[in-house]
C-alpha positions as CSV (number, residue, x, y, z in Angstrom):
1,X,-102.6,-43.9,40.7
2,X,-101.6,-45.3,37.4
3,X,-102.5,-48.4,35.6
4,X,-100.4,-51.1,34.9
5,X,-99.4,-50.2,31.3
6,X,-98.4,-47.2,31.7
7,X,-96.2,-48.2,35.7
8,X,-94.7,-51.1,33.0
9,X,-93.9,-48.4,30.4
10,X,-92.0,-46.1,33.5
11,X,-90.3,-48.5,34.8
12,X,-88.9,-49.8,31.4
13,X,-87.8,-46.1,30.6
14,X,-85.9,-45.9,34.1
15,X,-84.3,-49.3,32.9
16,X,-82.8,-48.3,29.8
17,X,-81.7,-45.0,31.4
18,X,-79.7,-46.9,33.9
19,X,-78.4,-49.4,32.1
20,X,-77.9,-47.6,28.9
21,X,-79.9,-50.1,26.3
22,X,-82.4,-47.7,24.4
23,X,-83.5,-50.8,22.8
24,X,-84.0,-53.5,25.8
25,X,-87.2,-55.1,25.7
26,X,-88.5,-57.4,27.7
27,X,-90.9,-60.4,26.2
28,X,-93.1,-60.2,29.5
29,X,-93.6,-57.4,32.3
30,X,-96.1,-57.5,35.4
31,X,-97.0,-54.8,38.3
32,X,-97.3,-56.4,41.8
33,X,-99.0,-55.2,44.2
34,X,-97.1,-55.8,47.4
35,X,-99.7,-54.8,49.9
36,X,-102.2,-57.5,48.3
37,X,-100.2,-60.3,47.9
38,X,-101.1,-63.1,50.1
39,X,-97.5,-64.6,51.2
40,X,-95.9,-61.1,52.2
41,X,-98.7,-58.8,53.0
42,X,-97.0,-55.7,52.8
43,X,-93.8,-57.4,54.6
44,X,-90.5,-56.3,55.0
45,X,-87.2,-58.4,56.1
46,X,-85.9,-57.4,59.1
47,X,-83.9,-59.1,62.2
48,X,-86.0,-59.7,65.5
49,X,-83.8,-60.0,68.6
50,X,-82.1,-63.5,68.3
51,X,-82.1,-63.9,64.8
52,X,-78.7,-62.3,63.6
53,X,-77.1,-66.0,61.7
54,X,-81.0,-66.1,60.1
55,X,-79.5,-64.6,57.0
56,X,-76.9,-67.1,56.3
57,X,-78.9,-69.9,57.3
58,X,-81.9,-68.8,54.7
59,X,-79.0,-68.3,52.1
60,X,-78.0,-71.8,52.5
61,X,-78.2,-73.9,49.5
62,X,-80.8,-76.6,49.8
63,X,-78.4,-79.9,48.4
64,X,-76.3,-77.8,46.4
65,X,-79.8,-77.8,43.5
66,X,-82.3,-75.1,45.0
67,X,-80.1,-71.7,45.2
68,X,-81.8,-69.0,47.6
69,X,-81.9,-65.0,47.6
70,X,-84.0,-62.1,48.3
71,X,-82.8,-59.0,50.7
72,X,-83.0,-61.1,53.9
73,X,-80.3,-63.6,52.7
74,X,-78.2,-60.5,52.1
75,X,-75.3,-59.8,54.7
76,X,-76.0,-56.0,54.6
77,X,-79.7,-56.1,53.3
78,X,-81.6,-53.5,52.6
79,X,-84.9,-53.5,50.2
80,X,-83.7,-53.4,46.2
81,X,-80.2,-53.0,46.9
82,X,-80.1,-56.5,49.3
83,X,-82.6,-58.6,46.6
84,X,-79.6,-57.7,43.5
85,X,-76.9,-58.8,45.7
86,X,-78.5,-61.5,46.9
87,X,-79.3,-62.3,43.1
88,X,-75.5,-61.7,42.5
89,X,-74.4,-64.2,45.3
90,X,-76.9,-66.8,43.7
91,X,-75.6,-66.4,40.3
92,X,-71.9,-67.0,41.7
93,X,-72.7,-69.6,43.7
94,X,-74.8,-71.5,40.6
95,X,-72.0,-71.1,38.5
96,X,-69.7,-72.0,41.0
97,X,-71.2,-75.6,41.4
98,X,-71.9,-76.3,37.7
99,X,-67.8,-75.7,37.7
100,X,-67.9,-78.3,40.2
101,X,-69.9,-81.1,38.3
């Protein structure tokens, strides 16, 4: 196991390798710990029997002012790749209504 320093420092590497910015740096980084925290526990999304419109409704927008996303408001969810387009819908769908206004 490694400390949080050096998972922060990893993790930034692996960022500027994808997206190709030697120099990106953030102002703030934190390690989570997903089996400790006390809202998800170590959960997972996934669709019990009788829940297949869930997604949409949790991807809803709450009076067109509170935005939702997160892999279980994703159409084809699926861990990382479900929570950035989720985050890509939301982004849309923000900019979409201060169009609108």
């Amino acid at each position: 196991e490694i400390g949080e320093e050096q998972a922060v420092q990893v993790a930034l590497t692996g960022l500027r390798q994808v997206l190709r910015k030697p120099r990106i740096t953030p102002t703030d980084a934190r390690m989570t710990h997903w089996n400790d925290e006390p809202f998800t526990r170590g959960a997972y999304t996934y669709t019990p029997p009788g829940a297949v419109g869930a997604r949409d409704v949790l991807a809803e927008p709450l009076q067109n002012t509170l935005f939702f996303g997160g892999e279980a408001t994703d159409e084809q969810y699926g861990y990382v790749h479900g929570a950035y387009r989720s985050g890509q819908r939301v982004a849309h769908e923000i900019l979409a209504q201060r169009e609108r206004q």
